[in-house]
C-alpha positions as CSV (number, residue, x, y, z in Angstrom):
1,X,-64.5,-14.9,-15.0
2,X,-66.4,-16.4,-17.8
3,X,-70.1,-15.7,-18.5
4,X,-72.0,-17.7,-21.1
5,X,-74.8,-15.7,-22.9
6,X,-76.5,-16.6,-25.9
7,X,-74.1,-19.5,-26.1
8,X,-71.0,-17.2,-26.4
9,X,-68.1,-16.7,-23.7
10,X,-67.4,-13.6,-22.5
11,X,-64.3,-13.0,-20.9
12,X,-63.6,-10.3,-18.7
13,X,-59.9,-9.1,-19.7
14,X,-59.1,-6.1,-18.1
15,X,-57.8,-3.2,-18.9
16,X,-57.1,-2.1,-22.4
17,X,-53.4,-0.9,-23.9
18,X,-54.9,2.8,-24.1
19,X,-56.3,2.5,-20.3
20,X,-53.4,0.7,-18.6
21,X,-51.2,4.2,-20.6
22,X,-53.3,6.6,-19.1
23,X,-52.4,5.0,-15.7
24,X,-49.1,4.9,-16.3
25,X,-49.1,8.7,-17.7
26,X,-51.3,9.7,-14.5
27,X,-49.2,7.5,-11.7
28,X,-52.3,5.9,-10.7
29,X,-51.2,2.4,-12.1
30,X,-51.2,0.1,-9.1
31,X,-47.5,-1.1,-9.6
32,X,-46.5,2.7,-9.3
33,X,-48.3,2.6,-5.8
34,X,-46.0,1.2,-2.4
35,X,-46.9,-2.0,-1.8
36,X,-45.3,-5.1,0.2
37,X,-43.4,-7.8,-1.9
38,X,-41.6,-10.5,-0.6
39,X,-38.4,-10.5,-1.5
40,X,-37.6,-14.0,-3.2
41,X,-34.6,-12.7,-4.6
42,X,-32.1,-10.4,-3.0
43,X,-32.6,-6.9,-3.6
44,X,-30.9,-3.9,-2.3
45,X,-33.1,-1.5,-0.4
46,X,-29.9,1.0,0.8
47,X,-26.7,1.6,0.3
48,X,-24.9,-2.0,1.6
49,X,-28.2,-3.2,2.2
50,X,-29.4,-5.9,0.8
51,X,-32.7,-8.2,2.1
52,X,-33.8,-11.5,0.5
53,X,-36.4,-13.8,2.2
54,X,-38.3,-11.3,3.9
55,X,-41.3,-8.6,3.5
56,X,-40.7,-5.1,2.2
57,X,-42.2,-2.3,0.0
58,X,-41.6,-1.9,-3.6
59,X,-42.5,0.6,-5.8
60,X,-41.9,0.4,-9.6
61,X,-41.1,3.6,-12.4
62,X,-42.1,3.1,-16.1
63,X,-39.4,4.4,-18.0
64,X,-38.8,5.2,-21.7
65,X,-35.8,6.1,-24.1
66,X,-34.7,5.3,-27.2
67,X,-37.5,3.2,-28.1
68,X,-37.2,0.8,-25.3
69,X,-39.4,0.7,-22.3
70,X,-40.1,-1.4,-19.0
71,X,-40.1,-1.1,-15.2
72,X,-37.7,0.1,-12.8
73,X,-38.6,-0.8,-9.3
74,X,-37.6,1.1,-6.4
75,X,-37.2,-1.2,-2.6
76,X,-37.0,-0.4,1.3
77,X,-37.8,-2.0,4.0
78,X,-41.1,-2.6,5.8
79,X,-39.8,-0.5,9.1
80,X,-38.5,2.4,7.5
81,X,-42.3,2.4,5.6
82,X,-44.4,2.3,9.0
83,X,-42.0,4.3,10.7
84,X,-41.9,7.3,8.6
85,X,-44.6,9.6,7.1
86,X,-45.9,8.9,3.8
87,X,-45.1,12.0,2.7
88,X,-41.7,12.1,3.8
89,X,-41.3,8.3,2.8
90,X,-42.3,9.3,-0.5
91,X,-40.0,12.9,-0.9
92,X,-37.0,10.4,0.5
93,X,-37.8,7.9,-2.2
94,X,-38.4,10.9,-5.6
């Protein structure tokens, strides 16, 4: 969103490197959060399980060693996320 003030643009750019690694450090970064992704490239959500085309959940890790870093995402399916307990969802998925 730009604002224009005093003849100067303002642009609101989110979070900064320091915020978004306090979210990460305190899990409350929303791609650490279950959330439904269309899977628009096959991904295996079990064991011999794979689902492409279709809605499910996805949850993603950050992950460092050895001075590299990224995202590890985690999948299931949409049913198995309604049909269980968000607890137990979440102790099945640790």
């Amino acid at each position: 969103m730009l604002f224009l003030e005093d003849s100067l643009v303002k642009i609101k750019c989110g979070p900064s490197r320091a915020e978004i690694t306090d979210m990460i450090n305190g899990g409350t970064h929303p791609r650490q959060q279950w959330r439904e992704w269309f899977a628009w490239y096959p991904v295996r959500v079990a064991s011999g399980d794979c689902r492409w085309f279709e809605t499910i959940v996805k949850r993603e890790r950050w992950w460092a060693s050895w001075g590299e870093d990224g995202w590890n995402a985690q999948y299931a399916t949409l049913e198995e996320f309604n049909k269980l307990p968000e607890e137990e969802f979440n102790k099945r998925y640790e």
